[in-house]
Biopython code that builds the backbone (N, CA, C, O; Angstrom):
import numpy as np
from Bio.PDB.StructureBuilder import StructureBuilder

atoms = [
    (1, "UNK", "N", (1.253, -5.708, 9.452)),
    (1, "UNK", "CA", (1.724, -4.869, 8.380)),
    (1, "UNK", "C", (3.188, -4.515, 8.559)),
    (1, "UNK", "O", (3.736, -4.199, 7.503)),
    (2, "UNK", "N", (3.999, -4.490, 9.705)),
    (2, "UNK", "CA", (4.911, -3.957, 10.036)),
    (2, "UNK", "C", (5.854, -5.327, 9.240)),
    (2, "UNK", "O", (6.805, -5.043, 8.511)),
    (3, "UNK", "N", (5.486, -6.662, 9.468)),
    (3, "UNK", "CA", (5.979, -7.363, 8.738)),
    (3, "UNK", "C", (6.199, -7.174, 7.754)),
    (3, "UNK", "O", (7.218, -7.815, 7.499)),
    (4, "UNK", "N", (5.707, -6.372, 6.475)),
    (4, "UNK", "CA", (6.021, -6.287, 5.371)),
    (4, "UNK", "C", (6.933, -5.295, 5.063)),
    (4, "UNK", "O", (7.458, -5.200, 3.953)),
    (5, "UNK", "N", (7.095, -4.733, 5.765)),
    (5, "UNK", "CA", (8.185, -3.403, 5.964)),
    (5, "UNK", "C", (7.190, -1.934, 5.372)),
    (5, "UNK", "O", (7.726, -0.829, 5.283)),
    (6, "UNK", "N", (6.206, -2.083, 5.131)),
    (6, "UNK", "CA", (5.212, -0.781, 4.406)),
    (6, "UNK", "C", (5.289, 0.087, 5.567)),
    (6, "UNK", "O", (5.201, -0.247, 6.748)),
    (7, "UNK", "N", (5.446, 1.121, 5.130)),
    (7, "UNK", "CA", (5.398, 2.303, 6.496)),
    (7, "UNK", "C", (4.702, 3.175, 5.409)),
    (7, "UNK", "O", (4.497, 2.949, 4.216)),
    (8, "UNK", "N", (4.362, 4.399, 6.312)),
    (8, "UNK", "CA", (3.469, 5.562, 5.620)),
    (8, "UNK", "C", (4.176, 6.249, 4.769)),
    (8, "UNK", "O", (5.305, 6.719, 4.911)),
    (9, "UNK", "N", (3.402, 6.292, 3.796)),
    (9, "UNK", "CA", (4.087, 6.715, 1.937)),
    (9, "UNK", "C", (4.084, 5.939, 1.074)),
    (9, "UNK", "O", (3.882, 4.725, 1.063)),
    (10, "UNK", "N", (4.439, 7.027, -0.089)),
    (10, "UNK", "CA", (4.512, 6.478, -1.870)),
    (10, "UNK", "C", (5.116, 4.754, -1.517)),
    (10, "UNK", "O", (6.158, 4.230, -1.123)),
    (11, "UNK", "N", (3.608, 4.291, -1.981)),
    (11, "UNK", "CA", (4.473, 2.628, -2.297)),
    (11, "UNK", "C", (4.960, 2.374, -3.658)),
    (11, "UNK", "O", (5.879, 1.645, -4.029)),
    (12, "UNK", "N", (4.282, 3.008, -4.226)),
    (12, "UNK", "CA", (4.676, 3.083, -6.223)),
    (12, "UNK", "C", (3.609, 3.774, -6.958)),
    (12, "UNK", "O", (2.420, 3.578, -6.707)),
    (13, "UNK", "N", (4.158, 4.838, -8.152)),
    (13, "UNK", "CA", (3.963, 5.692, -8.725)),
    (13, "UNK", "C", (4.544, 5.319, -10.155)),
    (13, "UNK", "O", (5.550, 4.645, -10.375)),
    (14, "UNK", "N", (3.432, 6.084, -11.358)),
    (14, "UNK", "CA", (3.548, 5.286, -12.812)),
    (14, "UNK", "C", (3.133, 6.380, -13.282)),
    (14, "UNK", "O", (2.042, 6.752, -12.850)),
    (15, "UNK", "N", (3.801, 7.224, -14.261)),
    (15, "UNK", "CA", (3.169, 8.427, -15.283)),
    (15, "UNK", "C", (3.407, 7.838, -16.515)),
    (15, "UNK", "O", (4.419, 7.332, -17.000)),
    (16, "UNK", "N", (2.099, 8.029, -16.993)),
    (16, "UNK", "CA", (1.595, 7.802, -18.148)),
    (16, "UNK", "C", (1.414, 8.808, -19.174)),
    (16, "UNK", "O", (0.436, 9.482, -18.851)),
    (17, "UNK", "N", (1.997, 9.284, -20.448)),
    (17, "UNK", "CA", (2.386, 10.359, -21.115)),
    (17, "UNK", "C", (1.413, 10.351, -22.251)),
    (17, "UNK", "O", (1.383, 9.396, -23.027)),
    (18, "UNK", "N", (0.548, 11.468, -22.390)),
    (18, "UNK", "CA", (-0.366, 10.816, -23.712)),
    (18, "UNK", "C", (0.017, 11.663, -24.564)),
    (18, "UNK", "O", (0.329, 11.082, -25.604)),
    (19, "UNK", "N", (0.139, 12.713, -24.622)),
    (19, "UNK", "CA", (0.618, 13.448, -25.393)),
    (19, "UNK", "C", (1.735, 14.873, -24.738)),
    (19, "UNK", "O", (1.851, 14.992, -23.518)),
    (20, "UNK", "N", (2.405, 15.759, -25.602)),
    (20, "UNK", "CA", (2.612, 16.769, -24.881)),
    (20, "UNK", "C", (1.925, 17.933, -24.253)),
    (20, "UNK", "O", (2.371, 19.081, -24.235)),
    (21, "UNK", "N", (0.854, 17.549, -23.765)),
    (21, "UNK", "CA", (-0.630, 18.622, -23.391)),
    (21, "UNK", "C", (-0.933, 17.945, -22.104)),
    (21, "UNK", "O", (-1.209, 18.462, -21.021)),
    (22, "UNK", "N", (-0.818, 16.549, -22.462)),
    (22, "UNK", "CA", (-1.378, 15.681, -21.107)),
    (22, "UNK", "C", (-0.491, 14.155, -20.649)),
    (22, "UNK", "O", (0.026, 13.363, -21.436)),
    (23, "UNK", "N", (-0.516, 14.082, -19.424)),
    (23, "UNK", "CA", (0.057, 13.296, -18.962)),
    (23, "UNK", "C", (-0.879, 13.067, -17.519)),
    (23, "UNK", "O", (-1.500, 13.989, -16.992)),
    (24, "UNK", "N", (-0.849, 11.565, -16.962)),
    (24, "UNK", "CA", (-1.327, 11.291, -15.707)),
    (24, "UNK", "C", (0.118, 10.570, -15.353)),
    (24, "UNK", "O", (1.158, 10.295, -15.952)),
    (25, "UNK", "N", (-0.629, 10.378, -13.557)),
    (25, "UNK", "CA", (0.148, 10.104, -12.718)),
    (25, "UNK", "C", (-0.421, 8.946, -11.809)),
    (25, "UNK", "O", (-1.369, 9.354, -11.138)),
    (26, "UNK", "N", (-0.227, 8.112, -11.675)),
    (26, "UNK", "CA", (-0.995, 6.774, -10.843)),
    (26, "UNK", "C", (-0.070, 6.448, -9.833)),
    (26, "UNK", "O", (1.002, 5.868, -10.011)),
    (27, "UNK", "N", (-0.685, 6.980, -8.406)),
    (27, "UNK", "CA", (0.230, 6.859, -7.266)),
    (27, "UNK", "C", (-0.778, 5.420, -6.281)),
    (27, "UNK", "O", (-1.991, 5.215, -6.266)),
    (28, "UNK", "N", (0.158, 4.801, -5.697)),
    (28, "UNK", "CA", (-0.419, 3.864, -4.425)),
    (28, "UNK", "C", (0.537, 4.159, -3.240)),
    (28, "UNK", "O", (1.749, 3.957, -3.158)),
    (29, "UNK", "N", (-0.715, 4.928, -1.947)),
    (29, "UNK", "CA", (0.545, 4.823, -0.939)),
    (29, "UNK", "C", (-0.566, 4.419, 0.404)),
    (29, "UNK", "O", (-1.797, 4.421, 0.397)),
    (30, "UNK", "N", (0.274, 4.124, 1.379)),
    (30, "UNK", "CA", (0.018, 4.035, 2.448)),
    (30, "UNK", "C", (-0.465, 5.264, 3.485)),
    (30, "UNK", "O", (0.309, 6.110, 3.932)),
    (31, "UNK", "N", (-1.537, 5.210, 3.702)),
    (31, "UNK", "CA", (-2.123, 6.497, 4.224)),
    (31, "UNK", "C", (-1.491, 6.120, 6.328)),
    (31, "UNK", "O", (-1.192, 5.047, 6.852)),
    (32, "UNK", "N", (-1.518, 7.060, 6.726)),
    (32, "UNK", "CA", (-1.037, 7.503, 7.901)),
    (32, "UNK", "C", (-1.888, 6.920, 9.419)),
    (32, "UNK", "O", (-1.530, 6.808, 10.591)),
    (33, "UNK", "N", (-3.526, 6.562, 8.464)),
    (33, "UNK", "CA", (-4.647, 6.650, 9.709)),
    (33, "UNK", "C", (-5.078, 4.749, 9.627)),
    (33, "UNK", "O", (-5.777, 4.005, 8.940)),
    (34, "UNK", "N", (-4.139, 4.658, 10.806)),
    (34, "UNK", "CA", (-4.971, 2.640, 10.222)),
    (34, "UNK", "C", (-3.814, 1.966, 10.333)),
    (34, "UNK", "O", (-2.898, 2.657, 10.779)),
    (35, "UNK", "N", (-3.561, 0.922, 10.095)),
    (35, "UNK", "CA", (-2.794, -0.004, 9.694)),
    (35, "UNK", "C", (-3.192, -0.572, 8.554)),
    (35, "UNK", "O", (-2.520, -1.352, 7.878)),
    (36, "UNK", "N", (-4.636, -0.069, 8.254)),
    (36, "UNK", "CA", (-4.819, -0.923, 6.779)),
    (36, "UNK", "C", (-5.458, 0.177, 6.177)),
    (36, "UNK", "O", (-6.660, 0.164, 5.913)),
    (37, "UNK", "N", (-4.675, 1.178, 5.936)),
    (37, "UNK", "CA", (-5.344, 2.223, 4.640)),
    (37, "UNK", "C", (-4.484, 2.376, 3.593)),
    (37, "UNK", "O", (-3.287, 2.644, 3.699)),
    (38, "UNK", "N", (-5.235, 2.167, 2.349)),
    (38, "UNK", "CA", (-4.086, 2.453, 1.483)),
    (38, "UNK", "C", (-5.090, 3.696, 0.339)),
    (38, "UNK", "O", (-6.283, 3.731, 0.036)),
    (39, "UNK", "N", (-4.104, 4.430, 0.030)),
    (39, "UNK", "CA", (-4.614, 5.481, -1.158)),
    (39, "UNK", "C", (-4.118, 4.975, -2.778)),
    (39, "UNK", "O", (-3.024, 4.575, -3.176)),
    (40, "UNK", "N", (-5.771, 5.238, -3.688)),
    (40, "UNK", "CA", (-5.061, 5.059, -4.721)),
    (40, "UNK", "C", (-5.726, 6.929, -5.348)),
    (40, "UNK", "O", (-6.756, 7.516, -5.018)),
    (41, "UNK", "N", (-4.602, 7.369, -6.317)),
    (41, "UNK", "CA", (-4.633, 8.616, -6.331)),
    (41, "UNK", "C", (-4.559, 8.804, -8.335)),
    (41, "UNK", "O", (-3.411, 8.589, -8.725)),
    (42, "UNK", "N", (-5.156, 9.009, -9.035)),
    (42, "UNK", "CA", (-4.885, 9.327, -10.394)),
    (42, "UNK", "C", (-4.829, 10.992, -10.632)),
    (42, "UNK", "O", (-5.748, 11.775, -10.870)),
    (43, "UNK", "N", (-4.095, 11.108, -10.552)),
    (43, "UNK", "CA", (-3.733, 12.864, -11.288)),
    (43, "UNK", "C", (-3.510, 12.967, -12.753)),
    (43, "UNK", "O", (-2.804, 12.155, -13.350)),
    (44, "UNK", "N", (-4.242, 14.188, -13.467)),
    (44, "UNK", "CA", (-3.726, 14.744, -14.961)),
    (44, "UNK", "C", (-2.977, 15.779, -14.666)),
    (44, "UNK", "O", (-2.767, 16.404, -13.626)),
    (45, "UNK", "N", (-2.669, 15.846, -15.570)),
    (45, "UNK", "CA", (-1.234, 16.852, -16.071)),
    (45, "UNK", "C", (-1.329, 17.569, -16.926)),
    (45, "UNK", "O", (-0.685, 17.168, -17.895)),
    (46, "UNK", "N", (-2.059, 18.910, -17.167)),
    (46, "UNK", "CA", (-1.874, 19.337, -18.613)),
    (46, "UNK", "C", (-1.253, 20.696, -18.341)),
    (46, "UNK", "O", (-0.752, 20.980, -17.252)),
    (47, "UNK", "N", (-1.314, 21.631, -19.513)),
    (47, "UNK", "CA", (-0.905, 23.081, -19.857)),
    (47, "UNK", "C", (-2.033, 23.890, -18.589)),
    (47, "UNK", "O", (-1.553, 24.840, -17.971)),
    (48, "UNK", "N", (-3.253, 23.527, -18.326)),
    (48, "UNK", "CA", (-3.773, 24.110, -17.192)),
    (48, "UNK", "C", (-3.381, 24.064, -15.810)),
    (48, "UNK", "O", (-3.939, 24.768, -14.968)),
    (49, "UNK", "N", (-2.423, 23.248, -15.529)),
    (49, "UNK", "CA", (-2.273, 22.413, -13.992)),
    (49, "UNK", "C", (-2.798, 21.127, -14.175)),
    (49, "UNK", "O", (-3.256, 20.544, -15.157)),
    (50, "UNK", "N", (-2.512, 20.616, -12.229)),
    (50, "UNK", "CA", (-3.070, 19.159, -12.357)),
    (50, "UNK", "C", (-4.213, 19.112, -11.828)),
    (50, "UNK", "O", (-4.313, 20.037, -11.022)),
    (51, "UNK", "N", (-4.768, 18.738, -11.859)),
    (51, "UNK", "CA", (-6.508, 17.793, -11.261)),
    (51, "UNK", "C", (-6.139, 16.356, -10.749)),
    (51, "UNK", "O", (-5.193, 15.714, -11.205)),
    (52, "UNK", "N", (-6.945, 15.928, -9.795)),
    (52, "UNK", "CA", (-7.070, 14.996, -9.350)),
    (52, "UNK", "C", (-8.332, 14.192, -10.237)),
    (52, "UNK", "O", (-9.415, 14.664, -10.581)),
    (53, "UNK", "N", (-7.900, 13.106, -10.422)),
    (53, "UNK", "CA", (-9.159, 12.432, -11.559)),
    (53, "UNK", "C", (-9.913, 11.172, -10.475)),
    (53, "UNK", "O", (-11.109, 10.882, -10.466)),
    (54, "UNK", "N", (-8.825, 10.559, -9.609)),
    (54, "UNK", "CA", (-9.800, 9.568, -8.961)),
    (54, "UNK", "C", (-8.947, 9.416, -7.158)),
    (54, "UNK", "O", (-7.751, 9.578, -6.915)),
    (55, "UNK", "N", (-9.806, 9.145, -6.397)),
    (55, "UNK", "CA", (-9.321, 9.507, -5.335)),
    (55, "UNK", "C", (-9.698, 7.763, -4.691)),
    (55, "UNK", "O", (-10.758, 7.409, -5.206)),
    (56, "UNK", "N", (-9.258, 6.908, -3.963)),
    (56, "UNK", "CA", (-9.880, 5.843, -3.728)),
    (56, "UNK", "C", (-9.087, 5.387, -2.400)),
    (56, "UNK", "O", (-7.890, 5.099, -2.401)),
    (57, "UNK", "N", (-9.852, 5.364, -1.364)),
    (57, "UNK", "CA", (-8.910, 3.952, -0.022)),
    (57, "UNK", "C", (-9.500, 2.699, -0.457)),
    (57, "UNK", "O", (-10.586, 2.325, -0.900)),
    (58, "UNK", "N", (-8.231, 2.127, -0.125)),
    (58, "UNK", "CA", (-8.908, 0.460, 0.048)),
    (58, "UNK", "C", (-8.343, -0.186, 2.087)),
    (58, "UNK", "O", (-7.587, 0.341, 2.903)),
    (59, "UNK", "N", (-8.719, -0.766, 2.116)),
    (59, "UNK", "CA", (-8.380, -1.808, 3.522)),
    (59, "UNK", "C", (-7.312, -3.170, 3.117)),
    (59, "UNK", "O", (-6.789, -3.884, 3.973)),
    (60, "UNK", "N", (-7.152, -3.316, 1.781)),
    (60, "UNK", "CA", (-6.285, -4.357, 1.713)),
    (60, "UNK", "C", (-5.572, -4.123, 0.307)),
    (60, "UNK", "O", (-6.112, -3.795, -0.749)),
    (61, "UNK", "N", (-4.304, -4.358, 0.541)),
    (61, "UNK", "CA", (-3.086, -4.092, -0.039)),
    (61, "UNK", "C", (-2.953, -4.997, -1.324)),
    (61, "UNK", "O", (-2.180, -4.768, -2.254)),
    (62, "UNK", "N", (-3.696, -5.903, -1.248)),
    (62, "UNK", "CA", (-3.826, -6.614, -2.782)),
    (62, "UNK", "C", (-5.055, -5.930, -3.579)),
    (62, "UNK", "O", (-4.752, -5.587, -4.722)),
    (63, "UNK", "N", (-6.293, -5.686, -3.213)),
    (63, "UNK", "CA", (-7.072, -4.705, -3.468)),
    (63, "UNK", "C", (-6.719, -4.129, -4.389)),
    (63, "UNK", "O", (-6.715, -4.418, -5.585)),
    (64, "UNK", "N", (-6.220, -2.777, -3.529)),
    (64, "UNK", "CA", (-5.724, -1.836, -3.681)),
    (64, "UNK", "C", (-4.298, -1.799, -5.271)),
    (64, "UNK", "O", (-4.225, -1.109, -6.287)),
    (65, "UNK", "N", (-3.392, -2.954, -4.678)),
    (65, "UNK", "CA", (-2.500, -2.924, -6.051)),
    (65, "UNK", "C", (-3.293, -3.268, -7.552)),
    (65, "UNK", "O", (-3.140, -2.773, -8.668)),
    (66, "UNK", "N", (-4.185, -4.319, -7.058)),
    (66, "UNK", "CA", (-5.012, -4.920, -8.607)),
    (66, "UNK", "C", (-5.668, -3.192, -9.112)),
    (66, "UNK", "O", (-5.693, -2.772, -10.270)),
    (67, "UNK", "N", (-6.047, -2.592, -8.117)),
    (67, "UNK", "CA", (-6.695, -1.897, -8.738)),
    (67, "UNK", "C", (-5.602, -0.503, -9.677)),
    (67, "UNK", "O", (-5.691, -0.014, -10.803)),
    (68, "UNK", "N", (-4.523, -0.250, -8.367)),
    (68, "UNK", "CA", (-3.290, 0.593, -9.461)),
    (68, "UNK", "C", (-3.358, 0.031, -10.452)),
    (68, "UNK", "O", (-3.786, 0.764, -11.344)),
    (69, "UNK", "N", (-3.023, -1.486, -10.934)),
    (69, "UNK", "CA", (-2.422, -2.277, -11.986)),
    (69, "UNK", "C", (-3.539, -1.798, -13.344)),
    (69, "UNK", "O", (-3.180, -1.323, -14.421)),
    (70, "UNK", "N", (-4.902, -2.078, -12.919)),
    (70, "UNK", "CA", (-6.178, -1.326, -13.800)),
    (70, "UNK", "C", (-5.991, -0.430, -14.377)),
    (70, "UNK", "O", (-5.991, -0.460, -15.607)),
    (71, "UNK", "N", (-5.722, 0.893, -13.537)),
    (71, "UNK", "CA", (-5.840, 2.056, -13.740)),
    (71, "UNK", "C", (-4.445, 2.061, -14.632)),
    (71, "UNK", "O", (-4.551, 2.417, -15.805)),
    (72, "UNK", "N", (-3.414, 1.761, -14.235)),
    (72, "UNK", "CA", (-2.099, 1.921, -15.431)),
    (72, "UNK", "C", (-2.772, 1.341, -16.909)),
    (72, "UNK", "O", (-2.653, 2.085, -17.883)),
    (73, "UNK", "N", (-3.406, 0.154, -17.070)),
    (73, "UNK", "CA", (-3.667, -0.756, -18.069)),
    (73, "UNK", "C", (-4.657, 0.368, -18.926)),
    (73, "UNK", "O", (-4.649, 0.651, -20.124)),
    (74, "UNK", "N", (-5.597, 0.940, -17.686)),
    (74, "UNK", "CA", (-6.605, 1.485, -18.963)),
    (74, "UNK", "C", (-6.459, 2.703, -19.346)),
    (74, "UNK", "O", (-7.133, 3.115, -20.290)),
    (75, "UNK", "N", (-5.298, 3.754, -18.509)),
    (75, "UNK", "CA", (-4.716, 4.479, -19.293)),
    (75, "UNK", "C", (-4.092, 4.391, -20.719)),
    (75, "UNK", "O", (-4.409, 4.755, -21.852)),
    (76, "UNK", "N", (-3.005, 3.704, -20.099)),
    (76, "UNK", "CA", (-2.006, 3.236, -21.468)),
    (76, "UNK", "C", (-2.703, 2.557, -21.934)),
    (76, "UNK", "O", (-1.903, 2.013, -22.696)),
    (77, "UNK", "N", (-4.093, 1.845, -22.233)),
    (77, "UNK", "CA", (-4.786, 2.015, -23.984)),
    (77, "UNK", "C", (-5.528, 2.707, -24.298)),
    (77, "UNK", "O", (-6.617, 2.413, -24.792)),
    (78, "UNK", "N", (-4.956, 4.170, -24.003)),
    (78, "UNK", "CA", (-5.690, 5.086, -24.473)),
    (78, "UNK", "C", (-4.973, 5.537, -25.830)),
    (78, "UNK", "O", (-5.464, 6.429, -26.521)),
]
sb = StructureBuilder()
sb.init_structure("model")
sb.init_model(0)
sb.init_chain("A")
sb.init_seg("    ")
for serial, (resi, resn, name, xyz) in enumerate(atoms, 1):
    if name == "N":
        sb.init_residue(resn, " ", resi, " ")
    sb.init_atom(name, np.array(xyz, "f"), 0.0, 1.0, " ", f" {name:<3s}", serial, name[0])
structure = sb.get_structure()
């Protein structure tokens, strides 16, 4: 992993705006415990605060991106 240069943290982050009430946030990062943990994290955004909507590790870094790539896609056709 060190080959790829990934160290612990935000690998990429995507907010998705649905209206002015609500907005999410689709983060992928590298978690701290492992050499192969990665977090995928969906947060909302509204006039109440944020919530966490989906919380997910994966063990592999392609995984893990297909699945950010999802979660952006099936937001934004909302």
């Amino acid at each position: 992993m060190l080959s790829l240069g990934i160290r612990p943290g935000l690998i990429t982050s995507h907010t998705i705006v649905i209206n002015d009430t609500l907005s999410y946030q689709v983060r992928l990062s590298k978690g701290h415990f492992g050499p192969d943990h990665y977090r995928l994290d969906v947060r909302a955004t509204t006039t109440l605060g944020q919530l966490t909507v989906l919380h997910t590790c994966y063990h592999d870094l392609t995984a893990a991106h297909q699945a950010f790539e999802h979660q952006c896609h099936q937001l934004q056709a909302r």
